[in-house]
C-alpha positions in Angstrom: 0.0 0.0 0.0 2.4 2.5 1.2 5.4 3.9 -1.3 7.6 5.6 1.1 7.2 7.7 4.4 8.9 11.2 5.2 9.9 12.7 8.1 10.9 16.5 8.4 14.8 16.4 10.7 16.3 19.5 12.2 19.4 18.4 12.4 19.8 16.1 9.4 23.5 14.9 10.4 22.1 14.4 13.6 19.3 12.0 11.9 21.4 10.2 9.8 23.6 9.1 13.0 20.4 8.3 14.4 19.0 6.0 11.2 21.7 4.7 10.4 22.2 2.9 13.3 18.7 2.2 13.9 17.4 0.9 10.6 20.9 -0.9 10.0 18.8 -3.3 12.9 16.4 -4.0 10.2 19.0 -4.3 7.3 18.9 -1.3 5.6 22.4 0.4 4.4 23.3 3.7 3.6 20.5 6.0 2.2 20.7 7.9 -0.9 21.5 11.6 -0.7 20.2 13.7 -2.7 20.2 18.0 -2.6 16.7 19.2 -4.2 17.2 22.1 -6.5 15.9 24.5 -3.6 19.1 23.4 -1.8 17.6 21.2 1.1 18.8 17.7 1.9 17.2 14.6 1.6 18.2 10.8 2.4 16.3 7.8 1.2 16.7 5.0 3.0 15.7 1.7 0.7 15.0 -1.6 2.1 13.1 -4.6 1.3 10.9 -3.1 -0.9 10.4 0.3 0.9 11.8 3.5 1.4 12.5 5.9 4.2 13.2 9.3 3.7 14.5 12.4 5.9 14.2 15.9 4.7 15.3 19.3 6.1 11.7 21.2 5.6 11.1 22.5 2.1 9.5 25.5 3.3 12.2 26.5 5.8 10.1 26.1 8.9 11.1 23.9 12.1 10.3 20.0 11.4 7.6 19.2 13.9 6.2 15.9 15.0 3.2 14.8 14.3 0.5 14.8 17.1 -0.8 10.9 17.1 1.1 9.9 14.4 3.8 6.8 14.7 6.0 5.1 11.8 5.6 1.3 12.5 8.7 -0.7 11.5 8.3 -4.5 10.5 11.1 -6.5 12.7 11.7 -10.2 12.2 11.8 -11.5 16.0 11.1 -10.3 19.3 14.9 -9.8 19.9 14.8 -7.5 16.5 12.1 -5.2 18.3 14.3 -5.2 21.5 17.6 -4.3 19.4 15.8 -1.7 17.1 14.5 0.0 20.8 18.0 -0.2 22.7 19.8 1.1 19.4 17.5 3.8 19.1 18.2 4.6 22.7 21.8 4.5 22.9 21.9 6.6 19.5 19.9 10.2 21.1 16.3 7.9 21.1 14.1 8.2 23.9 12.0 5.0 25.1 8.4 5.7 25.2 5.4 4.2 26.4 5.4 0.6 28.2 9.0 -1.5 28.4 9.2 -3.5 25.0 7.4 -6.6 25.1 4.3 -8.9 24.8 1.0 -7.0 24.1 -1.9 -8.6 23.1 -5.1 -6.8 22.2 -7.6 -6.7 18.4 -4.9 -7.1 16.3 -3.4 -10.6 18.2 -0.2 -11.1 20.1 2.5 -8.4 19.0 6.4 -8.0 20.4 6.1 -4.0 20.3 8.9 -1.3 21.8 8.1 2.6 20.9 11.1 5.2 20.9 11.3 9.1 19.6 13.7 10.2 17.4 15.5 13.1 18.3 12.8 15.4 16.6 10.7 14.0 18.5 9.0 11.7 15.8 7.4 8.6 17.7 8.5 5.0 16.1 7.5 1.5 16.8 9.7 -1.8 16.2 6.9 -4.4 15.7 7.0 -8.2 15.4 3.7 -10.2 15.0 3.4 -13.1 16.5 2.0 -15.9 14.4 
C-alpha cells in the first residue's frame, strides 16, 4: 500500500547518526543523498521493498512531530524489536510508552517497543506473533 514515508529532521547529520544505526537493525544500508534544487537535503533509505526518507523542511520552517502519528517498522523476532528499541536509545532515542514486550489486544499477540527520534518523531519496532 504504502510507497515511502517522510519525516521533516532539524538536524539532518544528527538523523542520519540516528537512522543509520537504527534501521541498519532491520537491514537497511546507507540512504541515498540527494540535494533538491531549492538546496535542502534529503536521504532515502531503501529496504526490502520500501523507502524511508529524511528531509530538512522545504518551506524553511522547524520540522515538527506529528501529534498521534507513529512510523511502524516491520522486525523479524522479538529480539529485532528489542535491538531496534535499545539502538534507538543509545543513539539520542528516547524509550516511550510501556518497556518493550508482549502485548496482546484486536490485532493478536505483537512484540512491540516505541522510541522518539530526536525530533521528536514517535516509532515503533513491531513483530507479530503468528
Amino acid at each position: 500500500m504504502l510507497n515511502h514515508v517522510m519525516l521533516g529532521s532539524n538536524d539532518i547529520e544528527r538523523s542520519k547518526r540516528f537512522y543509520d544505526a537504527v534501521l541498519g537493525v532491520l537491514g537497511a544500508g546507507e540512504p541515498v543523498r540527494n540535494v533538491a534544487s531549492s538546496g535542502h537535503v534529503r536521504l532515502f533509505y531503501r529496504h526490502d521493498g520500501s523507502t524511508f526518507c529524511l528531509s530538512q523542511p522545504i518551506n524553511n520552517e522547524p520540522a515538527a512531530a506529528a501529534n498521534g502519528g507513529t512510523i511502524g517498522f516491520r522486525c523479524d523476532s522479538p529480539e529485532q524489536v528489542k535491538t531496534f528499541h535499545d539502538v534507538a536509545v543509545a543513539h539520542g532515542g528516547a524509550s516511550i510508552e510501556e518497556a518493550p514486550g508482549l502485548r496482546s489486544g484486536p490485532m493478536g499477540a505483537l512484540h512491540l517497543a516505541y522510541v522518539r527520534d530526536p525530533d521528536g518523531h514517535k516509532l515503533c519496532a513491531i513483530f507479530r506473533v503468528k
